[in-house]
N, CA and C atoms of all chains as a GROMACS GRO file, in nm:
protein
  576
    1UNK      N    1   8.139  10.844   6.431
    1UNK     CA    2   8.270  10.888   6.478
    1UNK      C    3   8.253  11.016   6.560
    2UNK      N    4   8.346  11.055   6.682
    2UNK     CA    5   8.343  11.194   6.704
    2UNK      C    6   8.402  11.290   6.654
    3UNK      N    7   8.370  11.377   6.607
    3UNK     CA    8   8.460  11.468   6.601
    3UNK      C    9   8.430  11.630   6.692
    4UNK      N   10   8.562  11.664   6.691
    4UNK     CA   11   8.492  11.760   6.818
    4UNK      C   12   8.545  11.883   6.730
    5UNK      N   13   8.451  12.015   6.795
    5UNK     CA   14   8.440  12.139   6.732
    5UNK      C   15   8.500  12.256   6.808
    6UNK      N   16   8.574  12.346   6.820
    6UNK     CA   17   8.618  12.448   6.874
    6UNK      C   18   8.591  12.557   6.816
    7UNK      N   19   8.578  12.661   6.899
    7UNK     CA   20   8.512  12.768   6.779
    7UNK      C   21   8.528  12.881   6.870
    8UNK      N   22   8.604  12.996   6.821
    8UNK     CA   23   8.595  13.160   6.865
    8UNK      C   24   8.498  13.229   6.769
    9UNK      N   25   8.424  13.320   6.854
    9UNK     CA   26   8.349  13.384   6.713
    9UNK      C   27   8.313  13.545   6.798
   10UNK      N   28   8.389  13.615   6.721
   10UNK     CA   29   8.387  13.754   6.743
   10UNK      C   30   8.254  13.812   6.783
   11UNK      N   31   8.236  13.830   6.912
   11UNK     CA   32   8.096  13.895   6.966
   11UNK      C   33   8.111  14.068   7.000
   12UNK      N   34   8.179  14.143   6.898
   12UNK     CA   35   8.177  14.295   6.937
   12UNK      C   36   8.085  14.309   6.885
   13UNK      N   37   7.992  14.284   6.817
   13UNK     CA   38   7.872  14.341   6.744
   13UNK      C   39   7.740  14.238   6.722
   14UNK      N   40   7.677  14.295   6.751
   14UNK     CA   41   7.547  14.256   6.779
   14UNK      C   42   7.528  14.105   6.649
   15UNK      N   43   7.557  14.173   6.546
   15UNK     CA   44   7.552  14.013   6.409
   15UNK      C   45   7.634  13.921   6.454
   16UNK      N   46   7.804  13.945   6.568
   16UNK     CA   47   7.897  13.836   6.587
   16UNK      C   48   7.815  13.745   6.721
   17UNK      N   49   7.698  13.870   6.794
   17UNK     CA   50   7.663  13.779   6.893
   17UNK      C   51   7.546  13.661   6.857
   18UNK      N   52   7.435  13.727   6.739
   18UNK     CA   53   7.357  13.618   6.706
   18UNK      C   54   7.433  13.529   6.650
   19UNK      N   55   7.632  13.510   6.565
   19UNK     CA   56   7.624  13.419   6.499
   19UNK      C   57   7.684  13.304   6.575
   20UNK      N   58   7.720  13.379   6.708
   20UNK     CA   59   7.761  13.258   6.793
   20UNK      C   60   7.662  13.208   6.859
   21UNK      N   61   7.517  13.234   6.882
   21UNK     CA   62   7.404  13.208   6.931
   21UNK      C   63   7.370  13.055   6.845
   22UNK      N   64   7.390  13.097   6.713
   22UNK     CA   65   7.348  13.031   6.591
   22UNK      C   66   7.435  12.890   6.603
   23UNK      N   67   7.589  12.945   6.595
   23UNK     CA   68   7.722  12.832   6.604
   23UNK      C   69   7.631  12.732   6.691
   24UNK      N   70   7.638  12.756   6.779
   24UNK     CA   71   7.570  12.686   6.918
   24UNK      C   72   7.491  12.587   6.864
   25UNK      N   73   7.392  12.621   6.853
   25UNK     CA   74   7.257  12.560   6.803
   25UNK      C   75   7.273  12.500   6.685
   26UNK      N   76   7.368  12.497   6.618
   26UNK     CA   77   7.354  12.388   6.514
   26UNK      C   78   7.481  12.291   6.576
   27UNK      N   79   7.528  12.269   6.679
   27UNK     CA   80   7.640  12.218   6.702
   27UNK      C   81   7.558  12.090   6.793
   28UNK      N   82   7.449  12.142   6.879
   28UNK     CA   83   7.341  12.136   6.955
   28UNK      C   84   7.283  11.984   6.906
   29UNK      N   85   7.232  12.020   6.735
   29UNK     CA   86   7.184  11.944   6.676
   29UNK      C   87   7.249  11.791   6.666
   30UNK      N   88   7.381  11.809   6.667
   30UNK     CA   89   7.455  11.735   6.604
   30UNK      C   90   7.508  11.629   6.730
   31UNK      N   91   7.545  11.718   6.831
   31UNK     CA   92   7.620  11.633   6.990
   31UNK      C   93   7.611  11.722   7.128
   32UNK      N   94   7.713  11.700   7.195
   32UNK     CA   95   7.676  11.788   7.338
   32UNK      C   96   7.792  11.876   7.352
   33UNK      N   97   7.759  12.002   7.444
   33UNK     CA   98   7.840  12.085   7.469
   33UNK      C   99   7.945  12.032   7.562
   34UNK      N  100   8.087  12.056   7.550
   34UNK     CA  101   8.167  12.019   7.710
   34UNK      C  102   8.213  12.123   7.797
   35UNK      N  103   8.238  12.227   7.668
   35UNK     CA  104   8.305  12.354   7.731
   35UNK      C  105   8.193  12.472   7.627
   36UNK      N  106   8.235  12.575   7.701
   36UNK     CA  107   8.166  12.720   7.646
   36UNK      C  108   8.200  12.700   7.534
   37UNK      N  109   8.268  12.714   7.396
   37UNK     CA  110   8.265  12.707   7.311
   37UNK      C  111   8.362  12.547   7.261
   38UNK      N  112   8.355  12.423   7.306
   38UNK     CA  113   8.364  12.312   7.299
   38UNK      C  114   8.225  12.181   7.259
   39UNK      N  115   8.244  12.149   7.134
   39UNK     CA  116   8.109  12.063   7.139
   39UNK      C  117   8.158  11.900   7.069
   40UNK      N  118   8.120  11.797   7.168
   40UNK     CA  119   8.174  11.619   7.105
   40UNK      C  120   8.031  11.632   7.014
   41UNK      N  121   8.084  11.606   6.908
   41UNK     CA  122   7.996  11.556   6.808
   41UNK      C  123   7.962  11.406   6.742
   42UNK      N  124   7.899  11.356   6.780
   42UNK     CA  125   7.880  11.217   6.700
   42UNK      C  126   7.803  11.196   6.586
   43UNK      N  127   7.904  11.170   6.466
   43UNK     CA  128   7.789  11.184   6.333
   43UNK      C  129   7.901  11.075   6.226
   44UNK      N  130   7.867  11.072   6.134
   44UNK     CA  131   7.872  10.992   6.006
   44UNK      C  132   7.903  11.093   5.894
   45UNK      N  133   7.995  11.044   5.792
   45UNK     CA  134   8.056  11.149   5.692
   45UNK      C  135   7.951  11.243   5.634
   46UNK      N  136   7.821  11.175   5.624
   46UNK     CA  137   7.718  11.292   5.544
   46UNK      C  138   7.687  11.389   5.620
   47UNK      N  139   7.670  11.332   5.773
   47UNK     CA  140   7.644  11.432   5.871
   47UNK      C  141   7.782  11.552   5.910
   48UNK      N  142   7.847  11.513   5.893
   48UNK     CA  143   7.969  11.591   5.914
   48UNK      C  144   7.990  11.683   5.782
   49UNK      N  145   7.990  11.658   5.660
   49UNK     CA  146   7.996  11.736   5.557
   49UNK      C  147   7.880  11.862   5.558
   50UNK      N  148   7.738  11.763   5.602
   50UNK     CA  149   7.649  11.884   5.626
   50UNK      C  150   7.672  11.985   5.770
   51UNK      N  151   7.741  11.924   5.860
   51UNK     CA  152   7.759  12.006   5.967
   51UNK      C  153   7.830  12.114   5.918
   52UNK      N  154   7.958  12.095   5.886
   52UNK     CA  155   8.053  12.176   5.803
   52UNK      C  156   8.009  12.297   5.699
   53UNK      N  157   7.912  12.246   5.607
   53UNK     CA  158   7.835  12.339   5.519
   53UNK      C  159   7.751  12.438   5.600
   54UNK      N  160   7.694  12.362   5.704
   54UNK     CA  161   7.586  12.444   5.819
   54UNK      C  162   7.692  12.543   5.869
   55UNK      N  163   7.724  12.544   5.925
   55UNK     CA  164   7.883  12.661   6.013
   55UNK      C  165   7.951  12.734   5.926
   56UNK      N  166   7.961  12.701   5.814
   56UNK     CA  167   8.028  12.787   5.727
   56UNK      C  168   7.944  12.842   5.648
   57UNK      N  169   7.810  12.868   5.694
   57UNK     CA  170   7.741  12.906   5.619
   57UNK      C  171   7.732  13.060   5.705
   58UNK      N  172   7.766  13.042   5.826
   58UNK     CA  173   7.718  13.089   5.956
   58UNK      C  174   7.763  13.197   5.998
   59UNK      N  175   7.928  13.123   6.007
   59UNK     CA  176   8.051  13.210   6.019
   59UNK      C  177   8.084  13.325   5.913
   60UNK      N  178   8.129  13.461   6.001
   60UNK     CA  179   8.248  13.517   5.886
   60UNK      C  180   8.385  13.486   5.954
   61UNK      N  181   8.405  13.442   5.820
   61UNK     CA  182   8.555  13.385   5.807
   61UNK      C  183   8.638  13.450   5.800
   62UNK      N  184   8.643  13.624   5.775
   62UNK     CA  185   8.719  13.707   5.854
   62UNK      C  186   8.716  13.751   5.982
   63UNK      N  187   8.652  13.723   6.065
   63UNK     CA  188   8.634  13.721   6.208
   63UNK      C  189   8.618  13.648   6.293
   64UNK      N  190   8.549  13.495   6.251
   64UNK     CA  191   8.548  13.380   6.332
   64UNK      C  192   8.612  13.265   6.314
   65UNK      N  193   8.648  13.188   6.384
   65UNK     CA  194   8.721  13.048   6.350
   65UNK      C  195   8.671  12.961   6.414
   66UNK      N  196   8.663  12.802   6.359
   66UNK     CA  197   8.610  12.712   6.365
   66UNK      C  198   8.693  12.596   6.305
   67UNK      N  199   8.719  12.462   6.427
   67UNK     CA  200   8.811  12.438   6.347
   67UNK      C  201   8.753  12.272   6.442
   68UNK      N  202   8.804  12.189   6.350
   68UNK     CA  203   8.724  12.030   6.372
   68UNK      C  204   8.832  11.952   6.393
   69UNK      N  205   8.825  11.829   6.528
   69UNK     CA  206   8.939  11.746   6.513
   69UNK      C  207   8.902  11.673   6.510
   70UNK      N  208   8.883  11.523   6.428
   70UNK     CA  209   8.768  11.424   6.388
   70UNK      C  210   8.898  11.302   6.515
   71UNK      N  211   8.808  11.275   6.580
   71UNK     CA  212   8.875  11.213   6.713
   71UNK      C  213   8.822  11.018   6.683
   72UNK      N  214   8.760  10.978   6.563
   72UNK     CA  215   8.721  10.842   6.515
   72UNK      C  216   8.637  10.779   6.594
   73UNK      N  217   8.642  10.617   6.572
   73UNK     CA  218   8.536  10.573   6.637
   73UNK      C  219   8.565  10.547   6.792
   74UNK      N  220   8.712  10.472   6.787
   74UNK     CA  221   8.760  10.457   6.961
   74UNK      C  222   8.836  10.603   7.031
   75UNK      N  223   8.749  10.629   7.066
   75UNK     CA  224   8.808  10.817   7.087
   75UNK      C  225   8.784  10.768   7.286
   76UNK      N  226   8.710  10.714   7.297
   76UNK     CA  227   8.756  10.747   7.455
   76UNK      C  228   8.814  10.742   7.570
   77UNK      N  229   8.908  10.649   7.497
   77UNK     CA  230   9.030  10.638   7.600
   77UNK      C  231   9.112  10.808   7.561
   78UNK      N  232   9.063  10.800   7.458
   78UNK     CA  233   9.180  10.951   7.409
   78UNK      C  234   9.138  11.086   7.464
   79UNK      N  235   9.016  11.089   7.559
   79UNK     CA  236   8.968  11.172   7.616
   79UNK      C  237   8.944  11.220   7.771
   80UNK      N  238   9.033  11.360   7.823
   80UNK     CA  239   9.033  11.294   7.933
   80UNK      C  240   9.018  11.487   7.994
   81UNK      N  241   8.937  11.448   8.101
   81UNK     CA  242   8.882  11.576   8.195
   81UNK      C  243   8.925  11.586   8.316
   82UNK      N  244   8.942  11.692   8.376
   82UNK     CA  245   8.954  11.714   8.493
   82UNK      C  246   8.869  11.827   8.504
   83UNK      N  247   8.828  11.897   8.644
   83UNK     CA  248   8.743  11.995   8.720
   83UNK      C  249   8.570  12.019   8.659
   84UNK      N  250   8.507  12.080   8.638
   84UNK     CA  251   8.370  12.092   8.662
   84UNK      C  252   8.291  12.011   8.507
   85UNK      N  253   8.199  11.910   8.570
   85UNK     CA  254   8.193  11.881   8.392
   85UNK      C  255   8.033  11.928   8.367
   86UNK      N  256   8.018  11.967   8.209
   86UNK     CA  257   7.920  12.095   8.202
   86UNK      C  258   7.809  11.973   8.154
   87UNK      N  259   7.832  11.879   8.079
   87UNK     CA  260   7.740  11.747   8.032
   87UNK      C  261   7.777  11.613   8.092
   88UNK      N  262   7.652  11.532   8.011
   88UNK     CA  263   7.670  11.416   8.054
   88UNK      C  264   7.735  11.381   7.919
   89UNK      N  265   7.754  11.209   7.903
   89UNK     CA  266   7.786  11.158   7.812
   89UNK      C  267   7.669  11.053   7.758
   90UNK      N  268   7.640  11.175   7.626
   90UNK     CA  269   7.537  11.148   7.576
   90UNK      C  270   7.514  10.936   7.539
   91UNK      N  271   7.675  10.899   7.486
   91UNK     CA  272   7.649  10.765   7.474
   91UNK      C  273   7.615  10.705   7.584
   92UNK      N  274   7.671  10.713   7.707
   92UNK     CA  275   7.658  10.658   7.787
   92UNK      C  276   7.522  10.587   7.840
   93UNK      N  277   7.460  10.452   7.904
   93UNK     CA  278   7.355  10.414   7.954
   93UNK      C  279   7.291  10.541   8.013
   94UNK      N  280   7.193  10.546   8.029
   94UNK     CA  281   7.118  10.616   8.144
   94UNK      C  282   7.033  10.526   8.193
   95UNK      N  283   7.078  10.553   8.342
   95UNK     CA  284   7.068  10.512   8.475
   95UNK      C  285   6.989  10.526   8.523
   96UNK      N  286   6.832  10.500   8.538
   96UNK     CA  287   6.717  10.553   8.578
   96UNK      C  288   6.691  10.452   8.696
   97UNK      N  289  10.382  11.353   7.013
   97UNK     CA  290  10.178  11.312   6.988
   97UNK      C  291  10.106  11.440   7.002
   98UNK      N  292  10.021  11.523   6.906
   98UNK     CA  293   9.959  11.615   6.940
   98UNK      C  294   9.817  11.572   7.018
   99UNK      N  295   9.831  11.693   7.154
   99UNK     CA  296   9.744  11.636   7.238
   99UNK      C  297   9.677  11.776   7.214
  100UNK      N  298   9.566  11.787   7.212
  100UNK     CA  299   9.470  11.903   7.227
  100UNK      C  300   9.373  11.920   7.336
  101UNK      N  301   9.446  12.093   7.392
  101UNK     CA  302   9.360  12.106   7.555
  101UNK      C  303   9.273  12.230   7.518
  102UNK      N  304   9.206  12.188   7.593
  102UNK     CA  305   9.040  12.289   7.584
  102UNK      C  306   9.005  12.309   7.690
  103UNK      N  307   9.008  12.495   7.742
  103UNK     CA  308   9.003  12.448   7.901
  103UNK      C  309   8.856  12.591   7.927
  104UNK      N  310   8.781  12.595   8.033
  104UNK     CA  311   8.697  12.722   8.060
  104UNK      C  312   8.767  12.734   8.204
  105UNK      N  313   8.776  12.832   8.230
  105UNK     CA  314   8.817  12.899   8.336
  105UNK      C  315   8.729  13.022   8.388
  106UNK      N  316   8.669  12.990   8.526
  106UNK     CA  317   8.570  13.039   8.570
  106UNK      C  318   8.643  13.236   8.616
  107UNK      N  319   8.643  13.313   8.516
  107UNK     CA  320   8.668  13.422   8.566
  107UNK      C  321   8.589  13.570   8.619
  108UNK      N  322   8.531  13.499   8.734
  108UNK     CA  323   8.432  13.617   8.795
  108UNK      C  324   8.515  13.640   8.897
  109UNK      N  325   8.639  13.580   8.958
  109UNK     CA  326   8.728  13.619   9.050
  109UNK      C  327   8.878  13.679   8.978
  110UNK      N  328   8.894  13.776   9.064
  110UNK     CA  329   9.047  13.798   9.058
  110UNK      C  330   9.145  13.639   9.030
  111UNK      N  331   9.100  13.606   9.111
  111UNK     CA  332   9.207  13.452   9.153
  111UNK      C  333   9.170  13.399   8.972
  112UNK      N  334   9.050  13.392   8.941
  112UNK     CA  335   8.983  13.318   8.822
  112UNK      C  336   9.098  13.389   8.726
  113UNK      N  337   9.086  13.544   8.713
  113UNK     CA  338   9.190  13.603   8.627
  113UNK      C  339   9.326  13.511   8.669
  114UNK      N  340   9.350  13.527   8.753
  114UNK     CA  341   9.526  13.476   8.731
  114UNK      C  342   9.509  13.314   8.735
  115UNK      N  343   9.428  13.273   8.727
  115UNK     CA  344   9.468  13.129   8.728
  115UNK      C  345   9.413  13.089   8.566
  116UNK      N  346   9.339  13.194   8.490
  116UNK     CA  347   9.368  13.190   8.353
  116UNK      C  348   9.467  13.224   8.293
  117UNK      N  349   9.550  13.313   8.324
  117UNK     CA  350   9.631  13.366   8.310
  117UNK      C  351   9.796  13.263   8.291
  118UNK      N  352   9.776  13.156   8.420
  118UNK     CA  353   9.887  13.060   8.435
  118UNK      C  354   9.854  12.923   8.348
  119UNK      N  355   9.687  12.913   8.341
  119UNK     CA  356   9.661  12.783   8.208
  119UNK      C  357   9.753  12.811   8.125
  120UNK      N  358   9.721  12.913   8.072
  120UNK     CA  359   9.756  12.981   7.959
  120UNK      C  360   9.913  12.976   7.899
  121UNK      N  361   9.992  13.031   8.022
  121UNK     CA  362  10.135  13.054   8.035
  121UNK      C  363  10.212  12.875   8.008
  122UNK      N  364  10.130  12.780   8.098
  122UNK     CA  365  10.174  12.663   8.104
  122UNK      C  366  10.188  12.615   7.941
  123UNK      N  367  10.035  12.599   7.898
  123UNK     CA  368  10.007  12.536   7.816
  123UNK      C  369  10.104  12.569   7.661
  124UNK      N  370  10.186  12.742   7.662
  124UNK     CA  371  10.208  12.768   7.570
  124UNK      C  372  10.386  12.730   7.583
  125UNK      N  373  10.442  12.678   7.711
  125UNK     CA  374  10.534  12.626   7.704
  125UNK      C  375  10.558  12.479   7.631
  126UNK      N  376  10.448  12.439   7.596
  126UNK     CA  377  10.436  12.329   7.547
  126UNK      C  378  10.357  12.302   7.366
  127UNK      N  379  10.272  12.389   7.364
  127UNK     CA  380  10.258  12.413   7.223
  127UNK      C  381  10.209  12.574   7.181
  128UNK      N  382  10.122  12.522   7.108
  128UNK     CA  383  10.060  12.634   7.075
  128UNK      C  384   9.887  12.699   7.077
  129UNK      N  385   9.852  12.829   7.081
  129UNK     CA  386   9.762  12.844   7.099
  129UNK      C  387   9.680  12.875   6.979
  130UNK      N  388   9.558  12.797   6.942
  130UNK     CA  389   9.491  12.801   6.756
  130UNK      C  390   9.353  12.916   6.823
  131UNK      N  391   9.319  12.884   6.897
  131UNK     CA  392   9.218  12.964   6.992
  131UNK      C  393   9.210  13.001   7.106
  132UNK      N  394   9.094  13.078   7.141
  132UNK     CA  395   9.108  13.165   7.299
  132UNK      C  396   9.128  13.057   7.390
  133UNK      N  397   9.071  12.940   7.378
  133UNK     CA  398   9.096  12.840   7.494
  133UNK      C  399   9.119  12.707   7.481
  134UNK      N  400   9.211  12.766   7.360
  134UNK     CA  401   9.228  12.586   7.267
  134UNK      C  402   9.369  12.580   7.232
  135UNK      N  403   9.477  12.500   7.260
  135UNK     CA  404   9.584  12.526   7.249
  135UNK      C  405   9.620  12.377   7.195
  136UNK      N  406   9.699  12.356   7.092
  136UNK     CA  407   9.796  12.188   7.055
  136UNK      C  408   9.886  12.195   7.050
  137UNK      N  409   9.979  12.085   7.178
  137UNK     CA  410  10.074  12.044   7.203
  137UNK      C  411  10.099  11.928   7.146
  138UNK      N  412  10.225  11.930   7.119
  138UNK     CA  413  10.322  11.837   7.076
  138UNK      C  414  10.404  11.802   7.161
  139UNK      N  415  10.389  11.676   7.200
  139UNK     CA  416  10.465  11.649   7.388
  139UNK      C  417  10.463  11.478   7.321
  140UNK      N  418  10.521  11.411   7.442
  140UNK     CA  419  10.591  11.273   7.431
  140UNK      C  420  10.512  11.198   7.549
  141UNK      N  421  10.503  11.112   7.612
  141UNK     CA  422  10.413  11.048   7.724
  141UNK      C  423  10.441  11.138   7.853
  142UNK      N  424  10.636  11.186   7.892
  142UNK     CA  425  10.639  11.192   7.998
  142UNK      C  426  10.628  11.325   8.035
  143UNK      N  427  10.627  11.417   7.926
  143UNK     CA  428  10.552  11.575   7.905
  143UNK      C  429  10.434  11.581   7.906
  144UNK      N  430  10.324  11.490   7.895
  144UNK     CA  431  10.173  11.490   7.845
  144UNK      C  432  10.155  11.464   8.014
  145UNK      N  433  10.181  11.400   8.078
  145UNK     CA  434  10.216  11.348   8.256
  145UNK      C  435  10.254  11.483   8.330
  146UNK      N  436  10.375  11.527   8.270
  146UNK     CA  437  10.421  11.695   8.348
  146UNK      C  438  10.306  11.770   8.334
  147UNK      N  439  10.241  11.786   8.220
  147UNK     CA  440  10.125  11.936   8.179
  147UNK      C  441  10.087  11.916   8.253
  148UNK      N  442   9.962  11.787   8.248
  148UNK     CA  443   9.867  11.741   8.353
  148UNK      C  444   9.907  11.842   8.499
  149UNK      N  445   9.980  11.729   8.529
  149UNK     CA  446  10.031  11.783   8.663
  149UNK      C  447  10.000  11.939   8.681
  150UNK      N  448  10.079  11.976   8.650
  150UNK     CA  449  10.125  12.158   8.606
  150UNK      C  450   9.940  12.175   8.624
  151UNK      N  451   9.852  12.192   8.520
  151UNK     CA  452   9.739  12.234   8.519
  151UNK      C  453   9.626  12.202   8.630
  152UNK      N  454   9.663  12.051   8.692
  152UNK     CA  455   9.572  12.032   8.795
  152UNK      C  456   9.603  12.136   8.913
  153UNK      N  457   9.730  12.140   8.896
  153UNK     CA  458   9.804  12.177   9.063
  153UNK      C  459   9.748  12.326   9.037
  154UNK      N  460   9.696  12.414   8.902
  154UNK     CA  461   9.651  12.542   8.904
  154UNK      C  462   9.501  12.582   8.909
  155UNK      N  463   9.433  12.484   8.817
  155UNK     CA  464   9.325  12.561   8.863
  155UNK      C  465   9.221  12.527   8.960
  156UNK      N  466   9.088  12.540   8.951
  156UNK     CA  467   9.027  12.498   9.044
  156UNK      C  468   8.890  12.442   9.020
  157UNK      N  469   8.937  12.300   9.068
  157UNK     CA  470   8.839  12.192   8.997
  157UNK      C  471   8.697  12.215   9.041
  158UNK      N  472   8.632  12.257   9.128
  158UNK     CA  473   8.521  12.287   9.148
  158UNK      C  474   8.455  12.428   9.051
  159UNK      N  475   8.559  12.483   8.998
  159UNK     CA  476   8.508  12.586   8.884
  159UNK      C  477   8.546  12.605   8.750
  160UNK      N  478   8.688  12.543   8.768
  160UNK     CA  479   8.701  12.545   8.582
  160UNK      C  480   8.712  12.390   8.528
  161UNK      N  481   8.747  12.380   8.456
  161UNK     CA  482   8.758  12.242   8.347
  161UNK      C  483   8.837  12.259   8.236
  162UNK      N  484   8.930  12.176   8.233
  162UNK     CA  485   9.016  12.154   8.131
  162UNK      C  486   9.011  11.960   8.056
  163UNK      N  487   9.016  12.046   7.927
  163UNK     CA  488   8.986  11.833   7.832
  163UNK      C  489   9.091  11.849   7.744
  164UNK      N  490   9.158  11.727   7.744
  164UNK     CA  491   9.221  11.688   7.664
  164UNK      C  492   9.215  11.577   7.581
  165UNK      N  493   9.241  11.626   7.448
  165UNK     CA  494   9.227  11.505   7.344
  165UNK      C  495   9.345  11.478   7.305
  166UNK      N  496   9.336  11.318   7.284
  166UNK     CA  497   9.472  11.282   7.239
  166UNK      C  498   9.488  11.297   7.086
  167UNK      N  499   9.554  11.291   7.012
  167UNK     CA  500   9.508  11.313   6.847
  167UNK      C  501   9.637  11.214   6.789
  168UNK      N  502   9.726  11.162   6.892
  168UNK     CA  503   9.852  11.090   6.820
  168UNK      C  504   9.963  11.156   6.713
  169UNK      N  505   9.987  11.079   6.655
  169UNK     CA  506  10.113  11.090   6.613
  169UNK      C  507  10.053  11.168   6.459
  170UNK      N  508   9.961  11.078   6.386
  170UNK     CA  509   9.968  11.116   6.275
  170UNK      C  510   9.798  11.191   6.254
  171UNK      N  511   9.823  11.348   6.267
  171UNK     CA  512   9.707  11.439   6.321
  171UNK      C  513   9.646  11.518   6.235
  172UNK      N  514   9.747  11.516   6.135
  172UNK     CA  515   9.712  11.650   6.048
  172UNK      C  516   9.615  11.606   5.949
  173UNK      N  517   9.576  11.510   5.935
  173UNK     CA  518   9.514  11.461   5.871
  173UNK      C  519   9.344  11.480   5.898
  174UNK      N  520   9.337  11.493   6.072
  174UNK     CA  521   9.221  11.501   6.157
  174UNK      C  522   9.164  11.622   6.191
  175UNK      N  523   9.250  11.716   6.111
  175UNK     CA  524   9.231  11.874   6.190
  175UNK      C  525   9.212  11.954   6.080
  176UNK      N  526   9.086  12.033   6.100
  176UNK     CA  527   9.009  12.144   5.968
  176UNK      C  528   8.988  12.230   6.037
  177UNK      N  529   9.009  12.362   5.940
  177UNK     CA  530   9.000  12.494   6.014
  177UNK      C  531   8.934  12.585   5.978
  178UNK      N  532   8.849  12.667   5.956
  178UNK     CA  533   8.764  12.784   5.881
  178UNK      C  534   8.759  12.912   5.900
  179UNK      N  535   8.809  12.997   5.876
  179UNK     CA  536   8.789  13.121   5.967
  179UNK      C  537   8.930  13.202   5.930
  180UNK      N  538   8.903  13.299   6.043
  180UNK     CA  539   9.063  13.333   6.075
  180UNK      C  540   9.160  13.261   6.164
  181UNK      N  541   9.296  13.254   6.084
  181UNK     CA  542   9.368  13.198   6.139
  181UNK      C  543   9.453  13.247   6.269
  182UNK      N  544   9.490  13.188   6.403
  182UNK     CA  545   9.492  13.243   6.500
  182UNK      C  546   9.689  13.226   6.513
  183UNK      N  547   9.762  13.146   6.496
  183UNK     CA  548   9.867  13.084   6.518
  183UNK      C  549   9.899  12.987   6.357
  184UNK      N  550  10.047  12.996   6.421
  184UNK     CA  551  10.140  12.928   6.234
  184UNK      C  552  10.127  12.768   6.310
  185UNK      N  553  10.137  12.689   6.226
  185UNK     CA  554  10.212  12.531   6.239
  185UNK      C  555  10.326  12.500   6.325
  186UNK      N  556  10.370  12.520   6.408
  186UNK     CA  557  10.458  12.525   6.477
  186UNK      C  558  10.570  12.419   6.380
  187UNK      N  559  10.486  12.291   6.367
  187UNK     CA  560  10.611  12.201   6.301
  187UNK      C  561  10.651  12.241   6.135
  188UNK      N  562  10.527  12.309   6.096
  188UNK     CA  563  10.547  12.352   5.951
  188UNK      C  564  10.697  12.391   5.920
  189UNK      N  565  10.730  12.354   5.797
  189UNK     CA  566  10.874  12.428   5.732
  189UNK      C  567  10.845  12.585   5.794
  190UNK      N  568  10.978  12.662   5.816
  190UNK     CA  569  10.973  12.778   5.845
  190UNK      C  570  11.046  12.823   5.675
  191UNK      N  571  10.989  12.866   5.667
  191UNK     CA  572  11.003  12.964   5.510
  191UNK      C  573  11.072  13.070   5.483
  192UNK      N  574  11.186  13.121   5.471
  192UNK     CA  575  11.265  13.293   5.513
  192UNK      C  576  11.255  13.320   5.365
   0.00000   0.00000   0.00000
């Protein structure tokens, strides 16, 4: 299923900038970036529970937010872009 | 139907400032804002058609990007949050 991730994370201080460094990179693991702090995730309930545990392990939760909209299995008609796009689509064929 | 927009807006220009500035303004005529560049609206087909509009006609597709997810009718079910909270429920009971 996708679910996609949004996330502010307070960078005034040097610990808020590694933990958005961090956010990143475990989001990384999981699916692709679309926006600066936007990531489609494709995973399965275990993977998602552990994603969840991973980020909240990550975050302070008095300063950062992180918040998941589980978008299911037929999500792509429900998805829709306009102006510069930052990825590909990871499901998609590749075209070689 | 809550539709959820996620937009980056390229601001190394003046113009970049104000045309974040009018995402922004648009998007909150229509719902609300949970993050710096994450806002959910609650709109009907022929409002979800107006935003659009409204947002293409502002920014500038060769530098920013705006996505929208559809999330439907019955949402709350799909949406987890961690952190600090940025904005109330808009539809939530109001409580005095």
């Amino acid at each position: 299923m996708l679910v996609l991730i949004t996330y502010d994370v307070n960078t005034q201080t040097a610990a808020g900038v590694r933990r958005l460094a961090r956010v990143a990179k475990i989001c990384t693991n999981y699916g692709q970036r679309v926006q600066n702090s936007v990531f489609e995730c494709i995973v399965d309930q275990t993977q998602y529970v552990m994603l969840k545990k991973q980020l909240k392990d990550i975050i302070d939760v008095d300063k950062d937010s992180v918040r998941y909209y589980v978008m299911g299995e037929k999500y792509k008609s429900k998805v829709e872009h306009i102006g510069v796009q930052r990825a590909f689509d990871v499901t998609a064929p590749l075209i070689i």
